[in-house]
One Martini backbone bead per residue (centre of mass of N, CA, C, O) as a GRO file, in nm:
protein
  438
    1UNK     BB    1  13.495   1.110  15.931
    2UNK     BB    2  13.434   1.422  15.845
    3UNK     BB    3  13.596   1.704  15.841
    4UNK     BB    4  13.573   2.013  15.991
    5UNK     BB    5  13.508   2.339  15.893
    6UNK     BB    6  13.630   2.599  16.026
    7UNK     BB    7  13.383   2.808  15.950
    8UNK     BB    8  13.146   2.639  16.069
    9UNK     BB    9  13.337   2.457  16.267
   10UNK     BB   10  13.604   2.539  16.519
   11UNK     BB   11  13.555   2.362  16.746
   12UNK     BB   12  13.571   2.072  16.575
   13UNK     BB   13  13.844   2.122  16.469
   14UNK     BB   14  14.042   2.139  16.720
   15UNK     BB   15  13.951   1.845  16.795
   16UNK     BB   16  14.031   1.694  16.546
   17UNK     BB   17  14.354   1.748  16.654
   18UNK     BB   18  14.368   1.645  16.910
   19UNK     BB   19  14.310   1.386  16.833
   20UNK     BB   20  14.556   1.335  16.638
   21UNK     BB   21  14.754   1.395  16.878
   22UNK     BB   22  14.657   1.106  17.031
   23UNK     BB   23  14.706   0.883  16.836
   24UNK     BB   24  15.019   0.935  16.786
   25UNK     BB   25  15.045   0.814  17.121
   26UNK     BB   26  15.007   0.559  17.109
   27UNK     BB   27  15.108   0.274  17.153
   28UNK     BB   28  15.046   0.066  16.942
   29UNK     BB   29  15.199   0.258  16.704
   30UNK     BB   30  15.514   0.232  16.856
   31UNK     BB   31  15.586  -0.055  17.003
   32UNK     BB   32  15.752  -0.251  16.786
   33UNK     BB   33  16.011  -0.114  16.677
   34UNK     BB   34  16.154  -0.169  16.986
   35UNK     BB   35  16.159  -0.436  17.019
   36UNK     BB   36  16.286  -0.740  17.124
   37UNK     BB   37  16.361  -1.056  17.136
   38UNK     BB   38  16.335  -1.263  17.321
   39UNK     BB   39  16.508  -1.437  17.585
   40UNK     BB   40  16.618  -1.688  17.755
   41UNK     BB   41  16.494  -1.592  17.982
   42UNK     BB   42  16.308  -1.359  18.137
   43UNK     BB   43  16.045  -1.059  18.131
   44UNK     BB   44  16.016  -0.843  18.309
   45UNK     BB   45  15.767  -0.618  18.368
   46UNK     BB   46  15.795  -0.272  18.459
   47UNK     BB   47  15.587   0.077  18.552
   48UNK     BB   48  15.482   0.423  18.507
   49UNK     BB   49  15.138   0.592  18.443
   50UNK     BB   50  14.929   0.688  18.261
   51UNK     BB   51  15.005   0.471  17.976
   52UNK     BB   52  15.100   0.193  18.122
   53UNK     BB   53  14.773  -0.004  18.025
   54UNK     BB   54  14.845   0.048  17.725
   55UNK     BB   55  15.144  -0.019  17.717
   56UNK     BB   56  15.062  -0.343  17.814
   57UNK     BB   57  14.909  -0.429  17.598
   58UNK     BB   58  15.082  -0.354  17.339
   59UNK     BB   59  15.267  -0.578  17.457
   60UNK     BB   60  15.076  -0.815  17.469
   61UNK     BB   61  14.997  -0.792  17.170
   62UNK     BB   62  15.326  -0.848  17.052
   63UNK     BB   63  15.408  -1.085  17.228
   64UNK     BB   64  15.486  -1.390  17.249
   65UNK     BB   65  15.280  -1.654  17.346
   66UNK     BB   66  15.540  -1.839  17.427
   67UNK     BB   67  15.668  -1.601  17.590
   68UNK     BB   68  15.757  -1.478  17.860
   69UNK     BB   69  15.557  -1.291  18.073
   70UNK     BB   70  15.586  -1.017  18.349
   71UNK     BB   71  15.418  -0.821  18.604
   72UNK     BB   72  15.426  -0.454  18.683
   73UNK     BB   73  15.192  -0.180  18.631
   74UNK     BB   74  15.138   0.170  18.710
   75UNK     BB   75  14.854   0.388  18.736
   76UNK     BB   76  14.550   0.574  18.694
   77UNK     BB   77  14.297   0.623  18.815
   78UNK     BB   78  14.072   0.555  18.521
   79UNK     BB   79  14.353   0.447  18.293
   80UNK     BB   80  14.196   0.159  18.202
   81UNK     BB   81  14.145  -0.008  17.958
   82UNK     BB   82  14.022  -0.193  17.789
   83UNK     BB   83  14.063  -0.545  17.689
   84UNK     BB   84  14.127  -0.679  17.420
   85UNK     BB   85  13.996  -0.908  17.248
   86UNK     BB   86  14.162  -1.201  17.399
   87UNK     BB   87  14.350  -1.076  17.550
   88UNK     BB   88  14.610  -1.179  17.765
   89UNK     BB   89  14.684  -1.191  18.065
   90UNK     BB   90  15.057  -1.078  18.249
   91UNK     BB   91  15.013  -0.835  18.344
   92UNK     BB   92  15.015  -0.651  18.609
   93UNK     BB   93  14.739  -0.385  18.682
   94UNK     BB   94  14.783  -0.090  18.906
   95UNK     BB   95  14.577   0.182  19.089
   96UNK     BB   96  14.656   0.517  19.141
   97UNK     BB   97  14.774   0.834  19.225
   98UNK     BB   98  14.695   1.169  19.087
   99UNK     BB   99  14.940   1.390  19.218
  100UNK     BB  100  14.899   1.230  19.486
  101UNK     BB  101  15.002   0.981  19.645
  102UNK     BB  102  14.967   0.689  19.751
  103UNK     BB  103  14.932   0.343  19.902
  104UNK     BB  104  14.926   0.217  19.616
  105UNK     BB  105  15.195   0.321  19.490
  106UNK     BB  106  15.356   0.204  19.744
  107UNK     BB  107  15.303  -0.081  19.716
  108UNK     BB  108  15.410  -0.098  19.432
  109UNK     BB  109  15.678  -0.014  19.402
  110UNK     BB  110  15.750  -0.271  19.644
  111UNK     BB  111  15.681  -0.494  19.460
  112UNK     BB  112  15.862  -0.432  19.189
  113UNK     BB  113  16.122  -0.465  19.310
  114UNK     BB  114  16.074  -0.779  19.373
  115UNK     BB  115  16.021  -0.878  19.081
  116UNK     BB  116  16.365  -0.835  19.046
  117UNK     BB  117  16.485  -1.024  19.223
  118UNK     BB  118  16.738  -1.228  19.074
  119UNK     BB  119  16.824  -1.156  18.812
  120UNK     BB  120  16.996  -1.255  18.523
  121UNK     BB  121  17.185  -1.230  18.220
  122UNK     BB  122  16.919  -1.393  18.052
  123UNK     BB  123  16.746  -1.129  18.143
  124UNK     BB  124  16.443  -0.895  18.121
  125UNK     BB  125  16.369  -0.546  18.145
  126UNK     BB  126  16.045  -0.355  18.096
  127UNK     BB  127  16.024  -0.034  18.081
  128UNK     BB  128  15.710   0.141  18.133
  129UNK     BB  129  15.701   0.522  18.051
  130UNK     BB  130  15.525   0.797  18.169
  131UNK     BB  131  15.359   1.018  18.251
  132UNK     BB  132  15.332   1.082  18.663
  133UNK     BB  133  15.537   0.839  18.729
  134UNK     BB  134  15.589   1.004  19.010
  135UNK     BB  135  15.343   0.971  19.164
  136UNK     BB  136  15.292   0.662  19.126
  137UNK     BB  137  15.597   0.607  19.206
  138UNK     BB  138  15.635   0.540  19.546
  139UNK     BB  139  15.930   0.579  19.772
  140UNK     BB  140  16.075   0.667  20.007
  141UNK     BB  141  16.278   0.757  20.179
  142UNK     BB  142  16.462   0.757  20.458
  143UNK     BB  143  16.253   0.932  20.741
  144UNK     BB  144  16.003   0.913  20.521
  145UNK     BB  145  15.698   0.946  20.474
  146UNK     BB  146  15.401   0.912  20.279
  147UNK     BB  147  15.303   1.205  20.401
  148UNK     BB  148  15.510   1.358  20.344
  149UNK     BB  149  15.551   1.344  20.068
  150UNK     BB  150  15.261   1.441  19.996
  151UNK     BB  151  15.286   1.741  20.115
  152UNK     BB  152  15.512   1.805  19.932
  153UNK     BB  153  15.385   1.732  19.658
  154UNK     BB  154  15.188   1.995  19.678
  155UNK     BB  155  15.395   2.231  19.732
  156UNK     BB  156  15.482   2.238  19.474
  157UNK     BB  157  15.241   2.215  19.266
  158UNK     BB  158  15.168   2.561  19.402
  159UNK     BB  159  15.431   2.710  19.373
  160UNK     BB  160  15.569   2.699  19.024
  161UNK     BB  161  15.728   2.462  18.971
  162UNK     BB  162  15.938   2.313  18.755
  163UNK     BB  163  15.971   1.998  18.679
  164UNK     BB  164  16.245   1.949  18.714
  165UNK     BB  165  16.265   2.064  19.017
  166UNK     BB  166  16.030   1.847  19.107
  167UNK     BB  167  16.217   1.573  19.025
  168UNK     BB  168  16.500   1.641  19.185
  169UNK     BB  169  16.302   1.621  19.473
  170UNK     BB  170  16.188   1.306  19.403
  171UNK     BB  171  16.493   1.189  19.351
  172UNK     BB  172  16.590   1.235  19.679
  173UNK     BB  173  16.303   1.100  19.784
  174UNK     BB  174  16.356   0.822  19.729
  175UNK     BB  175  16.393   0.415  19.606
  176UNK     BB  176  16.330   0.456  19.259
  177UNK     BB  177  16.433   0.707  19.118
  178UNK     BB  178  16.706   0.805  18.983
  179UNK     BB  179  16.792   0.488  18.865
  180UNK     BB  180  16.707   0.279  19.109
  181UNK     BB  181  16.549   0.099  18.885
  182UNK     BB  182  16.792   0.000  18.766
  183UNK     BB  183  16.972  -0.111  18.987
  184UNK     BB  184  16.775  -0.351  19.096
  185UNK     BB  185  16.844  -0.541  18.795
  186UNK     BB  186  17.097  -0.601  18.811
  187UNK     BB  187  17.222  -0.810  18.522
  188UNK     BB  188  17.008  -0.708  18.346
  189UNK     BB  189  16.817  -0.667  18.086
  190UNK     BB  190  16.746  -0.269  18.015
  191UNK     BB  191  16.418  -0.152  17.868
  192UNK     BB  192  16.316   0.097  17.796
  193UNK     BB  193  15.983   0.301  17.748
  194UNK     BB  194  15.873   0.604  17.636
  195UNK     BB  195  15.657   0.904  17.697
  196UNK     BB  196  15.655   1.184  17.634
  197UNK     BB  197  15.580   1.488  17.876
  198UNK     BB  198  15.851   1.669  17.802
  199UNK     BB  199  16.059   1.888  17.777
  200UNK     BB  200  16.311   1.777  17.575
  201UNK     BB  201  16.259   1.466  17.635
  202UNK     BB  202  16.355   1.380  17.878
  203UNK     BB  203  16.449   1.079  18.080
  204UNK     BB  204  16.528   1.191  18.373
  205UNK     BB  205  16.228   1.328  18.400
  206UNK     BB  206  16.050   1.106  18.314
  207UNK     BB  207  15.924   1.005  18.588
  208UNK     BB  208  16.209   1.054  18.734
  209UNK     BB  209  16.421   0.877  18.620
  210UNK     BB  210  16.425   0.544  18.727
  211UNK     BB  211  16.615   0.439  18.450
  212UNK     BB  212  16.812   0.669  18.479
  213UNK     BB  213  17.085   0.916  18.478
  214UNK     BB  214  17.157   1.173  18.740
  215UNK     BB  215  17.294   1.482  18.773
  216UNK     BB  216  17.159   1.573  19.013
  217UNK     BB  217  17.178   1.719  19.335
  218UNK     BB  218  17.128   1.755  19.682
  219UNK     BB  219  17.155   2.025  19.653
  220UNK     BB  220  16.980   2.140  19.454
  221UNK     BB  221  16.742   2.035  19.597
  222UNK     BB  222  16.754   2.158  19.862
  223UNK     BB  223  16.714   2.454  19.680
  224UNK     BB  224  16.422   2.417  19.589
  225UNK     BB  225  16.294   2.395  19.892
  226UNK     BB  226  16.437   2.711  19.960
  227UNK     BB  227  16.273   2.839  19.739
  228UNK     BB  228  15.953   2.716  19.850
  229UNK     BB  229  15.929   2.659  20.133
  230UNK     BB  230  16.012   2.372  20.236
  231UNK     BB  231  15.979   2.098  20.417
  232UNK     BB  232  16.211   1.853  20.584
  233UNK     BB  233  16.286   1.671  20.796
  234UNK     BB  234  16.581   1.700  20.950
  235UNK     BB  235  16.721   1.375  20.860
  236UNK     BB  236  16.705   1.467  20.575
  237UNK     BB  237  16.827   1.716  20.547
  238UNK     BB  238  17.098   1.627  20.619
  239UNK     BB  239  17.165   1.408  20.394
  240UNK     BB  240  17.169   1.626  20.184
  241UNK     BB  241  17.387   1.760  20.280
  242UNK     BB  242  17.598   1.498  20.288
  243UNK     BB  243  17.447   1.328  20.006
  244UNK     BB  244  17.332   1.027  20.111
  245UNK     BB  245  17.074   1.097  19.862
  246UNK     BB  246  17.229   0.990  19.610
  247UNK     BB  247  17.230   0.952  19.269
  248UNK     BB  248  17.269   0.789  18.992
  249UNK     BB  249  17.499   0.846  18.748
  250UNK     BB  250  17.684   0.893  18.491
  251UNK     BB  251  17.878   0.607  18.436
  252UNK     BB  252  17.723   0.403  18.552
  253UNK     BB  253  17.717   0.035  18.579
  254UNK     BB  254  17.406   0.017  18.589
  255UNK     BB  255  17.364   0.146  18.280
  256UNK     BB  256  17.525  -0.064  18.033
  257UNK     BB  257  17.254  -0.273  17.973
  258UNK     BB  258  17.137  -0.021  17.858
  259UNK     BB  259  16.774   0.060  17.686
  260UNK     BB  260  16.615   0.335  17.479
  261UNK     BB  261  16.290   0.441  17.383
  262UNK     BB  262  16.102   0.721  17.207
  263UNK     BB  263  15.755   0.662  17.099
  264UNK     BB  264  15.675   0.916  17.223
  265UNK     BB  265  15.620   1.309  17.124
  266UNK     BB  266  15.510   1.570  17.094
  267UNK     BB  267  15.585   1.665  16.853
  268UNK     BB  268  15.469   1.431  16.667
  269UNK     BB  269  15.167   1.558  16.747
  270UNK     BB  270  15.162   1.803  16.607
  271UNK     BB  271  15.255   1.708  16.345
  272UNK     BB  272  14.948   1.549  16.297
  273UNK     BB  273  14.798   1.798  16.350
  274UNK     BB  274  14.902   1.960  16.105
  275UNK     BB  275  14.864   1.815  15.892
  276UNK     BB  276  14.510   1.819  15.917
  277UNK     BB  277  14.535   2.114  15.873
  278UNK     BB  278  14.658   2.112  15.546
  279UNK     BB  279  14.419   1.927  15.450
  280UNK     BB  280  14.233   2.185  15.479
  281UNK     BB  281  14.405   2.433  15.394
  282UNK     BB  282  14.558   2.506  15.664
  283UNK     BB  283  14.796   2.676  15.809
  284UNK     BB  284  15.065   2.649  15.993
  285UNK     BB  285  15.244   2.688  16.332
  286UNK     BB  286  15.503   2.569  16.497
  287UNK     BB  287  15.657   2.685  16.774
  288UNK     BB  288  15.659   2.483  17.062
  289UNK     BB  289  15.715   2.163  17.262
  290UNK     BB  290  15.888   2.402  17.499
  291UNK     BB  291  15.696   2.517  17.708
  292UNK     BB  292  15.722   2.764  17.966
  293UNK     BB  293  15.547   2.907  18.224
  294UNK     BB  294  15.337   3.029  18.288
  295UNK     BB  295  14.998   2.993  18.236
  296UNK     BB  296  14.851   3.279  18.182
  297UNK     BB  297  15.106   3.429  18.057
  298UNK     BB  298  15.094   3.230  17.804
  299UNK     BB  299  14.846   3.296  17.712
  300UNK     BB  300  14.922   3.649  17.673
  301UNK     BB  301  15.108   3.567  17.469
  302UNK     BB  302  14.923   3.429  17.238
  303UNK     BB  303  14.798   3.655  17.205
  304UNK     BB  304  14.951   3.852  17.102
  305UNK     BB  305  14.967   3.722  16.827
  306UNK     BB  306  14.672   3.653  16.719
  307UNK     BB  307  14.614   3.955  16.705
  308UNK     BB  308  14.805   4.020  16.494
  309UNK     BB  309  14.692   3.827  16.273
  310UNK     BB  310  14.381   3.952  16.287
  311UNK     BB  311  14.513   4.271  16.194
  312UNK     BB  312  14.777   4.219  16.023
  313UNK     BB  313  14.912   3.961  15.898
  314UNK     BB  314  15.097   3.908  16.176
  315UNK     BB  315  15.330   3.714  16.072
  316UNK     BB  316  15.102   3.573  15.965
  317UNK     BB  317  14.850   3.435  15.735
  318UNK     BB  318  14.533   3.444  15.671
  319UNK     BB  319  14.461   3.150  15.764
  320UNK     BB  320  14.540   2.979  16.070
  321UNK     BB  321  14.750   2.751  16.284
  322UNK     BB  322  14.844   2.731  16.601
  323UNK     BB  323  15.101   2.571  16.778
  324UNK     BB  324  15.153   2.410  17.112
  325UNK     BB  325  15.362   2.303  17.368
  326UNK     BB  326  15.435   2.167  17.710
  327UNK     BB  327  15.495   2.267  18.058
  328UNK     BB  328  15.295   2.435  18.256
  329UNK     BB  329  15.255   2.662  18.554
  330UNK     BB  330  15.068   2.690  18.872
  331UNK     BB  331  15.014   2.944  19.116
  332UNK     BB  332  14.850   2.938  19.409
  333UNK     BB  333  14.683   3.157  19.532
  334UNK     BB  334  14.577   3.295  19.807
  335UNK     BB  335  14.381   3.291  20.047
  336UNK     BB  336  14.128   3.353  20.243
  337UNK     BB  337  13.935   3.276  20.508
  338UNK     BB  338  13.661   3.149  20.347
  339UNK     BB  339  13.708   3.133  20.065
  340UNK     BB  340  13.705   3.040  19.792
  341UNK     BB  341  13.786   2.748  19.592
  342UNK     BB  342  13.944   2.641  19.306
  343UNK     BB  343  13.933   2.517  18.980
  344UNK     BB  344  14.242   2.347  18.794
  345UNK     BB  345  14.455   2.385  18.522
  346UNK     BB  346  14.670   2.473  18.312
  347UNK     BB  347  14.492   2.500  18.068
  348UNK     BB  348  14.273   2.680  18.152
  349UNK     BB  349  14.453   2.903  18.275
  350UNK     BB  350  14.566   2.957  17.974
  351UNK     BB  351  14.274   3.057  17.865
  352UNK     BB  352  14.234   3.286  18.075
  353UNK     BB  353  14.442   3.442  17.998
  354UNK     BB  354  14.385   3.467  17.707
  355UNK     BB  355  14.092   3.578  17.692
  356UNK     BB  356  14.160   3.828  17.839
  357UNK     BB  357  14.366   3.940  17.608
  358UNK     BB  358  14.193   3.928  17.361
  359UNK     BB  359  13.928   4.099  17.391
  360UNK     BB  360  13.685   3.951  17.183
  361UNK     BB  361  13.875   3.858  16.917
  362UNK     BB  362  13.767   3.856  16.611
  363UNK     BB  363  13.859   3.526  16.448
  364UNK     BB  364  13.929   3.375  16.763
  365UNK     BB  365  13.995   3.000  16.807
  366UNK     BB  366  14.049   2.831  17.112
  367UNK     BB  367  14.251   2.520  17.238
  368UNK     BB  368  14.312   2.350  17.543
  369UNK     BB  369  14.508   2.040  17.645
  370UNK     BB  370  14.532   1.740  17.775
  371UNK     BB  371  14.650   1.475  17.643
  372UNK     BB  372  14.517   1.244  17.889
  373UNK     BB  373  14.224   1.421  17.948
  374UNK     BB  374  14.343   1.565  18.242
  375UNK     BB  375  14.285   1.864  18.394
  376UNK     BB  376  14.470   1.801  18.683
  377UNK     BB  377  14.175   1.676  18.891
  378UNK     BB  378  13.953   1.668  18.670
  379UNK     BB  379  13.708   1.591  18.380
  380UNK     BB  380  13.883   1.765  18.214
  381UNK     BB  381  14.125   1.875  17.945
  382UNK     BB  382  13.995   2.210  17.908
  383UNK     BB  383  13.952   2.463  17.655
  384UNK     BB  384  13.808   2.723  17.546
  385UNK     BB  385  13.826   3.009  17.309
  386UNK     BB  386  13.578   3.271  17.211
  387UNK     BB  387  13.491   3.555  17.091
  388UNK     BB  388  13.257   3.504  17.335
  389UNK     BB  389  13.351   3.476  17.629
  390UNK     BB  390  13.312   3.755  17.755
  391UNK     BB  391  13.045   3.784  17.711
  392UNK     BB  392  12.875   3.535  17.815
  393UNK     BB  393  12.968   3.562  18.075
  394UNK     BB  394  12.856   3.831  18.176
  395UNK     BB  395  12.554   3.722  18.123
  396UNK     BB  396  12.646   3.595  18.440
  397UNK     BB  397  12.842   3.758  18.611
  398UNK     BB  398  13.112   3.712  18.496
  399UNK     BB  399  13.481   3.721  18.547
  400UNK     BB  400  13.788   3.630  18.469
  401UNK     BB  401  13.953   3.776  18.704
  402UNK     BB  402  13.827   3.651  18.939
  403UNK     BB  403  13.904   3.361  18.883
  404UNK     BB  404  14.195   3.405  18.870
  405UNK     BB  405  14.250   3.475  19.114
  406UNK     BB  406  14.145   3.149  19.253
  407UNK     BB  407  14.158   2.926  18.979
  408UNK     BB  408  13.908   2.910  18.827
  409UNK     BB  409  13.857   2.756  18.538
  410UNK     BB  410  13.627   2.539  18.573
  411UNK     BB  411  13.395   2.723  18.686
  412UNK     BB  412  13.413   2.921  18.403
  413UNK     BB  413  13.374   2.747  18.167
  414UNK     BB  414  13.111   2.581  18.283
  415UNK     BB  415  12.920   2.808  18.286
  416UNK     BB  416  12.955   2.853  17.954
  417UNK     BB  417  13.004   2.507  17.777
  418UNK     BB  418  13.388   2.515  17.768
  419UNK     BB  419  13.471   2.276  17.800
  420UNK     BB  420  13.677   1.945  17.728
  421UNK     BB  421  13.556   1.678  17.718
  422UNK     BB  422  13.719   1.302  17.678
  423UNK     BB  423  13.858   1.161  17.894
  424UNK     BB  424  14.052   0.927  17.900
  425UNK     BB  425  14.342   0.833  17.640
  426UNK     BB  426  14.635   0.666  17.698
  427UNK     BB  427  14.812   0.914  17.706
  428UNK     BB  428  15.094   1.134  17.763
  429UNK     BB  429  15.245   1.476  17.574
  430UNK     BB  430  15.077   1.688  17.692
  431UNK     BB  431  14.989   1.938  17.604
  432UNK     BB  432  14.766   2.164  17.390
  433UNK     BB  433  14.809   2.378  17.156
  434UNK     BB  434  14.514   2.580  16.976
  435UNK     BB  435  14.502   2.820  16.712
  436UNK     BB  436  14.223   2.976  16.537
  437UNK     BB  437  14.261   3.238  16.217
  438UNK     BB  438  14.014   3.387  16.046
   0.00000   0.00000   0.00000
């Protein structure tokens, strides 16, 4: 398929960058040389994630066909791609609930400890973890009901708690969380492999550091509660208060068999995206795959870059592509009873916040898009922002700052025709945003 011309069409430009950046984050073009020889005895694989079903195709077709492979591997509902012909299944996965957990991810997680008990040191388990994998593996800590656990993680998620925060308390209400499956490993010998989707690729954040040694503590924790005015039973509220519910640290010796492996990144996306912007002949700049703040302002922030770019050929020179990545969040505004209610993820808040300001900038073209394929829990990825995006919705009497209001990117961006729909991509490196300035 021939490279789209930036001038000619530079949507399906944005669109083939996209694509760049999460083809480099597939699993099976990174899986290869991180794999170690078969052990003596068995290789039980456990993990979750957005990317765990593909994740475990491609540890299926690089295993040795005669060398013993079984287990357990939790992903989201719709993330499991077809099974490559001929490839024999031996990991079964499980499809739960993200990103508020669910009922099939509670006893996924149960069952994953269970195929774990007994293994001794000639056996191996390879742990395989992507962004998600906080909601899809969940086990509550004592005290906590699977539906406490669900409350709490709306919650969280509404709150405008960044990643770190929402996982130091996932990690302190868990049974699996926070290093906990790396403890229940007994023996064994002890292999991550993980997918980034966290700002500086932090191992103890992603998907809550289930095999990872967490410096954070049930302190942290407890602030980070009353930081956002969440509530928790009385009795785990006292346990944290005591410590009770304290993670394995770092220098622990559940951890001394541990190896563990970054086969995908944020970064190497962008530089994907990059390299492909390079070869059409337009200059690039990646700001940072570690962008963090409110999805509206950062959507604002780089708006008045595009502009200073489009209008003074400052700080960078046209044509050229603003890349970068990293993992915003968005506040649920309240609303009065009975007013309407918003859809609608990162991405999306982001391109509002953008296109508001950018104040329909003549020759600035952008794609903002979760690499997973859906942004929060609709069926689009992202959305665009062109040159007339708030002429286009004026003229079906739609306001972006209404929609802001209430958190609606979906329902703005879907009205002018301007979603990103890719489906579900089977890996998962977090945003992707790309501004091109023509």
């Amino acid at each position: 398929m021939d490279m789209p011309l930036t001038t000619t069409d530079p949507r399906a430009f944005l669109a083939h960058l996209y694509q760049a950046a999460v083809l480099r984050a597939l699993p099976l073009a990174n899986l290869a040389g991180s794999l170690p020889s078969p052990p003596k005895g068995r290789t039980v694989v456990v993990g979750a994630g957005k990317a765990g079903a593909s994740m475990v195709h491609a540890l299926e077709a690089l295993w040795p066909e005669d060398a013993p492979l079984s287990g357990l591997v939790v992903t989201r509902y719709g993330h499991v791609p077809p099974r490559p012909e001929g490839l024999r299944a031996r990991v079964e996965i499980v499809e739960a609930a993200h990103p508020v957990p669910d009922a099939a991810g509670h006893a996924a997680a149960g069952r994953m400890l269970q195929t774990l008990r007994g293994l001794c040191a000639d056996d191996l388990v390879i742990c395989l973890i992507s962004g998600g994998g906080s909601s899809l593996l969940t086990l509550p800590a004592e005290g906590l009901t699977l539906a406490d656990k669900q409350r709490i993680n709306r919650q969280l998620l509404a709150s405008g708690a960044d990643i770190s925060e929402m996982n130091c308390v996932r990690k302190h209400l868990s049974r699996i969380k926070g290093g906990r499956l790396a403890a229940a490993c007994g023996a064994a010998k002890l292999l991550t492999l993980a997918i980034s989707d966290v700002p500086g690729d932090d191992l103890s954040v992603i998907a809550s550091g289930p095999t990872v040694a967490d410096a954070s503590t049930c302190a942290q924790a407890l602030a980070v509660l009353d930081r956002y005015r969440i509530e928790v039973p009385l009795a785990v509220r006292a346990s944290l208060e005591r410590g009770d519910l304290e993670t394995p640290k770092p220098g622990d010796s559940v951890f001394a068999a541990h190896v563990h492996h970054l086969i995908a990144t944020p970064r190497q996306s962008l530089e994907a995206a990059a390299q492909v912007a390079r070869e059409a002949g337009v200059s690039v700049h990646i700001l940072s795959d570690e962008m963090e703040g409110e999805s509206r302002e950062v959507g604002k922030v780089h708006a008045a870059l595009a502009r200073s770019i489009a209008l003074r050929g400052e700080p960078f020179a046209r044509p050229c592509v603003v890349l970068s990545g990293g993992e915003t969040t968005v506040t649920v505004r309240e609303r009065a009873p009975g007013s309407p209610g918003g859809r609608g993820g990162r991405a999306g808040e982001f391109c509002m916040g953008l296109g508001l300001a950018l104040k329909g900038q003549a020759g600035v073209w952008a794609l903002a898009a979760d690499t997973d394929g859906i942004d929060g829990v609709e069926d689009n990825a992202g959305a665009f922002v062109t040159p007339d995006t708030l002429q286009r919705a004026a003229a079906q009497g739609m306001r972006i700052a209404d929609c802001m209001d209430r958190n609606d990117s979906y329902g703005f961006f879907d009205a002018i025709g301007d979603l990103f729909i890719t489906g579900p991509t089977n890996t998962n490196v977090n945003d992707f945003r790309a501004i091109l300035i023509l």
